[in-house]
DRENPA-3360 file (N, C-alpha, C; in nm, 2 decimals, always signed):
BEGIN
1 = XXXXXXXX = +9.17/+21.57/+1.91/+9.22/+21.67/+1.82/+9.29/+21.61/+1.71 ~ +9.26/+21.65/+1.58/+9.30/+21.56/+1.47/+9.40/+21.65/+1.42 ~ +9.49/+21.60/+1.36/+9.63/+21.69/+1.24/+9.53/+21.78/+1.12 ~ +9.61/+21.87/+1.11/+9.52/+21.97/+1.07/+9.60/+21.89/+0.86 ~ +9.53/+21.91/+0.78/+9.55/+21.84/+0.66/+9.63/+21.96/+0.57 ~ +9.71/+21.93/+0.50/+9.85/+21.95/+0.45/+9.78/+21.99/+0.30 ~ +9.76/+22.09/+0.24/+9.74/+22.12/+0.14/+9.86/+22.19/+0.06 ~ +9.83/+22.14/-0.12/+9.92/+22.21/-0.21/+9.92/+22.32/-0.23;
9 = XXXXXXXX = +10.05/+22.42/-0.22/+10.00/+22.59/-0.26/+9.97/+22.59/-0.37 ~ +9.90/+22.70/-0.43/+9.83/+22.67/-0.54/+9.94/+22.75/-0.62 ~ +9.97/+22.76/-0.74/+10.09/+22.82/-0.84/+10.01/+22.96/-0.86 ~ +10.13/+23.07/-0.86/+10.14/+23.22/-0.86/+10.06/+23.24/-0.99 ~ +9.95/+23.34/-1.01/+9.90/+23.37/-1.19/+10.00/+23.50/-1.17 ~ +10.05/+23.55/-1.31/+10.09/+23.67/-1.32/+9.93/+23.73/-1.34 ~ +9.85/+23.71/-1.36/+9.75/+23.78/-1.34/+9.70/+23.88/-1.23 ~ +9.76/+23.80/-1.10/+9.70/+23.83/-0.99/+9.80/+23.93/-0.93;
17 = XXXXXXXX = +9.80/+24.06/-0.83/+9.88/+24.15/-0.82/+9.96/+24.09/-0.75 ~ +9.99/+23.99/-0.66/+10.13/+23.91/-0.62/+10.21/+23.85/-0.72 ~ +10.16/+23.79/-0.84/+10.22/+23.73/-0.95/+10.30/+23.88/-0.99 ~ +10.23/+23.98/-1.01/+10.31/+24.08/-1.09/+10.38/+24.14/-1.02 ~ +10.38/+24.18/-0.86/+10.48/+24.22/-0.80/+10.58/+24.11/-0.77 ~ +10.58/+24.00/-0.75/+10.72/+23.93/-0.76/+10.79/+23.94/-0.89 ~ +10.71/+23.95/-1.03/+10.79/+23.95/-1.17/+10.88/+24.07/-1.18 ~ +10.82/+24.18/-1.13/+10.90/+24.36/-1.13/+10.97/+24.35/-1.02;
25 = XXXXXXXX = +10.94/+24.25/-0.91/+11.12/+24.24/-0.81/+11.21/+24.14/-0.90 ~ +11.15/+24.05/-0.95/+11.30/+24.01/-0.98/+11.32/+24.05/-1.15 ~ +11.29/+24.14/-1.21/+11.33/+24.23/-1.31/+11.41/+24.30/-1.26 ~ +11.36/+24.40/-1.15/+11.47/+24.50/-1.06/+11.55/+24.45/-1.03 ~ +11.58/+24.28/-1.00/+11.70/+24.26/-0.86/+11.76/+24.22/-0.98 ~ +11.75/+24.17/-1.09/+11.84/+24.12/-1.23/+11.92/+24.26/-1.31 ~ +11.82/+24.37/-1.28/+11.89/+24.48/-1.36/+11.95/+24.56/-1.23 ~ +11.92/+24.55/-1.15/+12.08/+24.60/-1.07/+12.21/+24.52/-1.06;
33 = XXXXXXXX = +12.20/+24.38/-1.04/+12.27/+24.31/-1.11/+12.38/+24.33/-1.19 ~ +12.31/+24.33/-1.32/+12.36/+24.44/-1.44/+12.41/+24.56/-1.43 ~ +12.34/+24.60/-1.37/+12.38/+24.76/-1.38/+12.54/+24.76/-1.28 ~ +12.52/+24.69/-1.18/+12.66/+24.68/-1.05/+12.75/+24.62/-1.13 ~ +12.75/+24.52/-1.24/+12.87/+24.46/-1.32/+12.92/+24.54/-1.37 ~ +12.85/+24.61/-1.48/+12.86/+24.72/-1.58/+12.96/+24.80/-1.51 ~ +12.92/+24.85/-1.35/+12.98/+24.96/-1.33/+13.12/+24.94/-1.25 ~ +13.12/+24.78/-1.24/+13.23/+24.78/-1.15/+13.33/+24.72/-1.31;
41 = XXXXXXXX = +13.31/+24.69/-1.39/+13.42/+24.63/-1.51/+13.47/+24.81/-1.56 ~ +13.34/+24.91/-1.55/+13.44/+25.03/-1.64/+13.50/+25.12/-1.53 ~ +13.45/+25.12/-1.42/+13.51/+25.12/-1.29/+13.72/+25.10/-1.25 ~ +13.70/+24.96/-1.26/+13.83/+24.87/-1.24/+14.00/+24.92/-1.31 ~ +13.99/+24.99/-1.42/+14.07/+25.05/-1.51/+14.13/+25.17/-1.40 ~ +14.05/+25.23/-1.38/+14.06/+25.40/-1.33/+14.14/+25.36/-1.20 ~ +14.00/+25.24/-1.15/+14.08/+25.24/-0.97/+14.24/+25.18/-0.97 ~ +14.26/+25.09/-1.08/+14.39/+25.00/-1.09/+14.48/+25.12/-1.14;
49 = XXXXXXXX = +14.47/+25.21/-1.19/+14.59/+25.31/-1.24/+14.60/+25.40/-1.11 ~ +14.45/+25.43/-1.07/+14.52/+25.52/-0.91/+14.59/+25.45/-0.81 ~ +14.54/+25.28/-0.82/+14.62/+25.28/-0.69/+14.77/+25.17/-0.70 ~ +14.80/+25.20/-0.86/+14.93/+25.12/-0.90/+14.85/+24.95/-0.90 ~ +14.79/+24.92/-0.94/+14.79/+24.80/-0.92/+14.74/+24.71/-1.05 ~ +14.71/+24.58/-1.02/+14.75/+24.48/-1.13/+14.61/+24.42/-1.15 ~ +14.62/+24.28/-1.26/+14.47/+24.28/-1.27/+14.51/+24.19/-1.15 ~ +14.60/+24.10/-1.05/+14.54/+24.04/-0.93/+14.53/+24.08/-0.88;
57 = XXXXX = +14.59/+24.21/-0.85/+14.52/+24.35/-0.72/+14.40/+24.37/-0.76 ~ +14.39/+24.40/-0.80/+14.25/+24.44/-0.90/+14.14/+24.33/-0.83 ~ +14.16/+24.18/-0.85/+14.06/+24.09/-0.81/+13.99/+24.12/-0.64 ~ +14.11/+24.18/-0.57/+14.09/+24.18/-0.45/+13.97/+24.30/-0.41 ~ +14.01/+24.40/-0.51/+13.92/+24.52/-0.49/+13.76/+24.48/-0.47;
% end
């Protein structure tokens, strides 16, 4: 019984439907991302006046 031989993976085409579904996951995973920043910076104001707190309270939130 011989070792079975070690081949190179061959590189992703965006051509190919696995090329394009990994580029629209990480589109999506970059704009939620974005979008969770966004919402936690205009977010942070409102919650720091409800609950008395400062911007190092604030870090902990």
């Amino acid at each position: 019984m011989g070792v079975p031989a070690v081949t190179e993976p061959r590189p992703l085409a965006m051509s190919e439907p696995a090329g394009r579904r990994l580029l629209a996951t990480t589109v999506l995973g970059s704009g939620m991302g974005f979008l969770d920043g966004t919402i936690a910076n205009v977010a942070l104001p409102h919650i720091g006046d409800d609950l008395g707190a400062d911007l190092a309270g604030l870090q902990w939130v």
